[in-house]
Structure formats: C-alpha cells, structure tokens
N, C-alpha and C positions, 0 to 999 in steps of 0.2 A: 443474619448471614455471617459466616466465621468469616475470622480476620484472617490475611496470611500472613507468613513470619517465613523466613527463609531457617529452615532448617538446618543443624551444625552439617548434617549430610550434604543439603544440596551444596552448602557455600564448599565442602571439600569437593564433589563432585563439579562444583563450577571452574574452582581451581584449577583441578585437572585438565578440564574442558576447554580453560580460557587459555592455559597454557597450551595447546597443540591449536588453536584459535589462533595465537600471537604466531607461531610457529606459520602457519597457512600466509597470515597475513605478509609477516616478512618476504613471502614469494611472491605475493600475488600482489600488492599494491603497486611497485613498478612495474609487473605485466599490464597493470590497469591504466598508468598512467602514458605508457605506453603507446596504448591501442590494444585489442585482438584482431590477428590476421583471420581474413576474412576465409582460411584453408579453415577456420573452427567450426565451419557451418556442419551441421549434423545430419542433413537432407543434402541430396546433389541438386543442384541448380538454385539451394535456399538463399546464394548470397546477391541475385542476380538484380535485387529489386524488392522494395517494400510496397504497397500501395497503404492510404488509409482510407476508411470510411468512419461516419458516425450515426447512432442513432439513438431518435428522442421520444418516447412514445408518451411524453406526456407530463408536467413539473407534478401532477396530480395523480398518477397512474396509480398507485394504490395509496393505501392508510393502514397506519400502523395498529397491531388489531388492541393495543392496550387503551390507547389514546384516542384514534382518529385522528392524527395529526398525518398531512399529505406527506408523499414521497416520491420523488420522479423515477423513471426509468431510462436513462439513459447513458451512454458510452462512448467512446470512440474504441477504434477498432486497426490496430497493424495484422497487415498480414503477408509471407512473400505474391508478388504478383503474378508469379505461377504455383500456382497451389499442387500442379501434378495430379496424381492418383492416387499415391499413400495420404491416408486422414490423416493431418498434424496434431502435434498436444495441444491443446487450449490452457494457457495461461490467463486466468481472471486477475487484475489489478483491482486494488481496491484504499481508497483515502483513505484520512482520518480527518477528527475533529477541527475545523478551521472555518473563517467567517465567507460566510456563503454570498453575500451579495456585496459588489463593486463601487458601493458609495462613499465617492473622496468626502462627500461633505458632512458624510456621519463617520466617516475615520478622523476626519479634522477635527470635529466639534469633539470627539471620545479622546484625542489627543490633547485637546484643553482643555476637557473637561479634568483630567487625571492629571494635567498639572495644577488646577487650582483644589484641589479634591473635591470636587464638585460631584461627590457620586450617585447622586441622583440623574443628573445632564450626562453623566458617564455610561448610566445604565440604558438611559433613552437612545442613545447614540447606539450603545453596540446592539440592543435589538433592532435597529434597522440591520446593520453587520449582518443579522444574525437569522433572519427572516423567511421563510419561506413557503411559497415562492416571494419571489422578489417585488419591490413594489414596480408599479408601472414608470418605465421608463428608465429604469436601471436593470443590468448586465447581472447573471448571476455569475459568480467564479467561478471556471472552468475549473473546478479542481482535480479533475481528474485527468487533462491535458497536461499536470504537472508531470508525468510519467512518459510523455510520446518520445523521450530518449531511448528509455531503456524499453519500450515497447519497440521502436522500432529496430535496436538491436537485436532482440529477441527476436522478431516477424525477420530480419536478414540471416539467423538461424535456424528458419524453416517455423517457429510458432505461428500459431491465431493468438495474438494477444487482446485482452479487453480488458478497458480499464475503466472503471462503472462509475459516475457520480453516485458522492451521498448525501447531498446538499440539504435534503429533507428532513434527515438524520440526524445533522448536524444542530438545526433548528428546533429538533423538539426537545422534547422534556424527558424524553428516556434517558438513563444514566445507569451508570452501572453494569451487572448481568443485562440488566435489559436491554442496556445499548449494544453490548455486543450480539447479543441475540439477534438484535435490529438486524444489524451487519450484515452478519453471519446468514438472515431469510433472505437478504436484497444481495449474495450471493446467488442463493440458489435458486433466486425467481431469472436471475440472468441465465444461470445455467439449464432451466429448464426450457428457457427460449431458444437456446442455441442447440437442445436436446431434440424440441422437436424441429426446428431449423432444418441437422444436419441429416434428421430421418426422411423428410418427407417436403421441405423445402417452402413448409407454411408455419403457420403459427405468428405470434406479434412481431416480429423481423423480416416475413415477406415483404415484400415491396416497401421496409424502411430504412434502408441504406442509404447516405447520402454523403457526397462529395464532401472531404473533410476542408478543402480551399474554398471550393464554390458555394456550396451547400442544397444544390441538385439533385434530384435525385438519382442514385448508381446503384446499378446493380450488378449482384454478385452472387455464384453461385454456390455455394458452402455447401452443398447437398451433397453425405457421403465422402468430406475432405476433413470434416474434423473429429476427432478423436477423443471423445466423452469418457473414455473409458482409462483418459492417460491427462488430469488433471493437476496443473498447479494452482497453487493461488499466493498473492505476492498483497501481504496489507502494511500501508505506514500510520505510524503512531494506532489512532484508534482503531486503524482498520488492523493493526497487526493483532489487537486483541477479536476482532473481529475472524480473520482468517484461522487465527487460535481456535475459537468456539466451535467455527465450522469442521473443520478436522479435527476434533476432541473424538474420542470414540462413543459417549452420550449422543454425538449428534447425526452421526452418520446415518442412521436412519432418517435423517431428514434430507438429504442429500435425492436430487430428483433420480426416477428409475432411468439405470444407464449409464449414470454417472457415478466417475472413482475417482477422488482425490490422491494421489500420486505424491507429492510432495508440498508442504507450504515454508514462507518465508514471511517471518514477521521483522518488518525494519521498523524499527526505534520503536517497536511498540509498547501504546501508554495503556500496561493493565494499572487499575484503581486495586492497589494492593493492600489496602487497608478496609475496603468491603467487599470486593468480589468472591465469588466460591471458586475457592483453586480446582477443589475437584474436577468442576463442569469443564476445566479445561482440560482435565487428564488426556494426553494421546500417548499410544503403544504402539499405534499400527501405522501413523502417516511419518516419515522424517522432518522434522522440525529443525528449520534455521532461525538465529535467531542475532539481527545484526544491530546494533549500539555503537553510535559515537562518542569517546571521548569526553567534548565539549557539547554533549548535548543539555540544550536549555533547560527541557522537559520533562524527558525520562530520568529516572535515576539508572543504576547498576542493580536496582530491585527487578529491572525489568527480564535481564538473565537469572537472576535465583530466583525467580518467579515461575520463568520458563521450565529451568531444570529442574522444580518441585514435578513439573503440570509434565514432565518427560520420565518423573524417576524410573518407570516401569513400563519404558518403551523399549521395544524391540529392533524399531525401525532406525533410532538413530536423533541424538541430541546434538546441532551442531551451532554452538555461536561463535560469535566474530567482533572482538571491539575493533574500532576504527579508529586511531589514534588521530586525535584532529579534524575527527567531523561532528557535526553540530545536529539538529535535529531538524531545520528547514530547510536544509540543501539539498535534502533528498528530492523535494517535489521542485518542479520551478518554477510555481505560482506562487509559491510563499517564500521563495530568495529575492533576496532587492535587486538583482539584476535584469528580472523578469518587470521591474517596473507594476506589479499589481498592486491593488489596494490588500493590508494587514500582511504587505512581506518584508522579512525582516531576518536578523541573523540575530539567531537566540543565545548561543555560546556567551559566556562570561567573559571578561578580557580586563587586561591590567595595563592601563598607559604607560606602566615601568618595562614591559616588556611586548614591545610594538610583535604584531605578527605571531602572536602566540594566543593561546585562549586553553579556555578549563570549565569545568562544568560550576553550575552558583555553588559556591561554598566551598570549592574546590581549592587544593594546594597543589595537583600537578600540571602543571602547562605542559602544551605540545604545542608544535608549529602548524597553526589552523591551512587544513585544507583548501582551498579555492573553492567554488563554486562546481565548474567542472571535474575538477580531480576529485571531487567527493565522490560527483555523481559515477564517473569513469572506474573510482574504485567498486562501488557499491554493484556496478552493472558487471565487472568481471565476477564478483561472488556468485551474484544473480545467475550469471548465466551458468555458472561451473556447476554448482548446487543443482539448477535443473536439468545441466547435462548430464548430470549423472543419474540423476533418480528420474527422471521423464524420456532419456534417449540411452539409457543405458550406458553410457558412454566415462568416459576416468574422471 
C-alpha cells in the first residue's frame, strides 16, 4: 500500500487554504462564542423545539464481512418537533476510535498498570476497554451521544440529525483502509434505513424509536419529511477518515439507491498517513471541510496536507480550519473530563511555565487553550455555516 507524503503542491495549496481558513476563523470564533441568534434557522418554524429519539437494533446487528467480528446498529437521533412538510437534509454523525466499554476498574487497573510498566496487566486492562460487546454488567460508551450539542443545534435549524455508534468498530481488528471502509458501510447501512424509512415508513426503524429520557417506546413519523437526496455527514477523528472514504468519488457507487452526499465535514480527522491509499480518498465532487485544533493531542497538521492531496482535483471545493486552542477530545463530550466518563481526558500538550496555554506534543507554539464549551461552541458555528451553505443553499 503506498505511503503518503504531503506534496511541495499541496503544502503550497494548504498555505493558501489555511490562510483564508485563519482569515474565516478571525470572524467566526467570537460569533461562536457568542451564541447564533436563533433568526439563523434555515426552515420557518425550525427554531421552535428539538425533540430526540434513539434507536438500537441490536450490539450484534451485523459482522463485518473480513472478520466476522459484531457490530451494532444504533443511534440517537435530533430532530425539530415540527418537521412540517418540506423533507429536511439528514445530517449523519459519525465517531471515532475511542474505548467502548465503561469499566472504572479496567481503566484503574490500565492506569497502574502503565505506571509500573507492567505491559502485560496494561494490555489485559484496555481489552476490557476495548470489547465488544460489553461484558455483562457493564455500560457500553455512549459515544456517539458525545455529539447531542451540535446535533441539537443543527435539529433547532431545521436538520434530522444522526449520530450512529461505532463501538464494534472500534473493538475489532480492522485498521487501516479497512477501517475506514468499515466506517464508511456502517454509514450507509444507516442511510439505507432511513431510505427506506422515509419511502414507505418500514423497514429496521418501524416501530424502533424510543424516548431518549425514558427509553419507551415513541413514535415518529419520518415518512416523506427527510430528504436523502440533500446529505451531510459530519465524522471526528476516525470517523472523519471514515466520512472521507464515503464521499471519495471511488465510493459513491456504494452510496444506497436515493441517496446524495451533499457536503462532508471531517473534524480532527485521524487518516493513518503513512499506509493508507490517498487515492481511495480522492473527492472532486462532494465539498470537503476539514477542521483541526491547534493543540491537538492526536492528529498532526498531516491531517490537512492529507486532506488537500485527497481534494487536489475537486471541483466542489477544499475548505479547512485550524482552531487555535482546541485540542482533540473536546470535540465529543464523552471523552472531555467534564463529562465525568471512563478514558476522558484532555489530550493537548501543556507547560507548567505557562498556566492556560497548551500546544500540540513536540510543539513550540502555545495558544490560550479553549474551554470545553468554547471549543465545542466554535466547532458548531463552522458546522453549521459549512452545511448552510452547501445543504440550504444559504451564504
């Protein structure tokens, strides 16, 4: 599998890119931290009320076809509570790689295990972490609930948002192209349920709606309100390589009948830029955002010259965004320490010399790190502008 290498072009083409990037950012991050007035709604009556629903068809619902390793089907789900009569866009959310099951006492035991370098007790430890499904009697991580901010933002500007666990995913032994491949299906088996969903009002999503407080079942009639044919898709970290794959122009033939990817948005996404095929990522035809913090832990700035290879010869449009001062786990809030989960944390780099500032590892420029909130706040003004424009037509 070839290697990639950021080309003398793209890193000039990044240049250019990052510079009118820097340029957006300067307006847009005090709008973000701000608020958006809620006159931004793009549907009349979208700002009126979100509701949410979830649904779980199963931790085992299918197998991944290399492996046979499970993978569940499930999501939660923003949408406004009057959906009207105009079909809405459907924004699919989608994770990345992070530890799937909720055990303090294999996060403790992995935590001492790695201070005594015990990496045997180290390894035992995070495959419980790492499991799936979950053993009995422990919680799998909601991780795809990391996102119910900026989904219900979005669902208060008139979207269907869904934002799909990939718990399964995360547990197996795909890597690579193939992981994003993974991704990239467990995309389109979501989109092919809400395809027949909004045709005919059956298919695996009849009667599996349920109360996102309660967990009851509710129902909702999505029949002819959602709009397959006006798709985003929104992936972090892995999943942003993920949403990459799915809107490459190689893949779109895999894209269920009905459905048009309209715009994607990779945040902090982790491409494996030393054996992935850049090719397979090549898109021309979908608009590609492509957002990185600063002080993230995880990604490098390979993640942009990677992007603008896999964009050189699009039509549609290359747009990144460095975030000065955001890190790479604030984007979800199952993996921010505030959120209180098992394996959250704040990955940024930081120098006791200089309190309130942070840099990526090996990094020499500080900025004044973000909060929690203000990240997510900046991240969700991009978010939504990026899909205003290319899913509502709108500036």
């Amino acid at each position: 599998m070839p290697h990639f290498r950021p080309t003398s072009i793209s890193r000039r083409r990044l240049m250019r890119t990052c510079a009118l990037a820097t340029t957006a950012a300067a307006l847009l991050l005090p709008r973000a931290l701000a608020g958006t007035p809620a006159s931004a709604a793009p549907f009349p009556g979208a700002a009126r009320g979100v509701a949410t629903v979830t649904y779980d068809l199963g931790d085992q619902a299918y197998r991944l076809p290399d492996t046979g390793e499970p993978v569940e089907m499930a999501a939660v789900v923003h949408y406004p509570k009057d959906l009207g009569t105009t079909p809405r866009p459907l924004v699919v959310q989608l994770h990345g790689w992070h530890e799937t099951c909720a055990d303090r006492t294999a996060e403790a035991a992995r935590e001492a295990a790695e201070r005594a370098g015990d990496w045997d007790a180290y390894a035992a430890a995070n495959q419980k972490l790492f499991s799936w499904p979950c053993a009995p009697g422990t919680s799998p991580i909601p991780n795809e609930r990391g996102y119910d901010y900026l989904g219900a933002k979005l669902a208060a500007r008139g979207y269907i948002v869904v934002s799909v666990r990939a718990n399964g995913i995360n547990a197996s032994s795909v890597w690579g192209d193939q992981n994003a491949s993974a991704r990239a299906d467990l995309i389109n088996r979501h989109l092919a349920l809400w395809q027949k969903l909004d045709a005919s009002g059956r298919g695996g999503l009849a009667g599996a709606f349920r109360d996102a407080v309660t967990g009851k079942p509710h129902r909702v009639d999505f029949r002819h309100r959602v709009d397959l044919g006006n798709v985003g898709t929104l992936g972090h970290s892995r999943g942003g390589a993920g949403v990459t794959w799915q809107a490459s122009d190689r893949h779109r033939a895999q894209w269920p009948a009905g459905v048009t990817v309209r715009a994607a948005v990779a945040l902090a996404p982790a491409y494996n830029v030393m054996t992935e095929d850049a090719a397979a990522y090549g898109i021309t035809r979908v608009p590609l955002a492509v957002v990185r913090g600063t002080c993230d832990g995880q990604v490098g700035r390979e993640a942009l010259s990677f992007a603008a290879d896999a964009t050189a010869g699009s039509t549609a449009g290359f747009h990144p965004f460095e975030m000065p001062g955001a890190n790479h786990n604030y984007f979800n809030t199952q993996w921010s320490p505030a959120g209180g989960q098992v394996a959250a944390r704040d990955d940024a780099a930081h120098d006791a010399a200089r309190p309130g500032e942070c840099t990526e590892p090996g990094g020499s420029v500080y900025e004044t790190q973000l909060t929690e909130e203000a990240q997510r706040r900046a991240g969700t003004a991009f978010v939504e502008a990026f899909f205003r424009r290319h899913l509502t037509g709108g500036r």
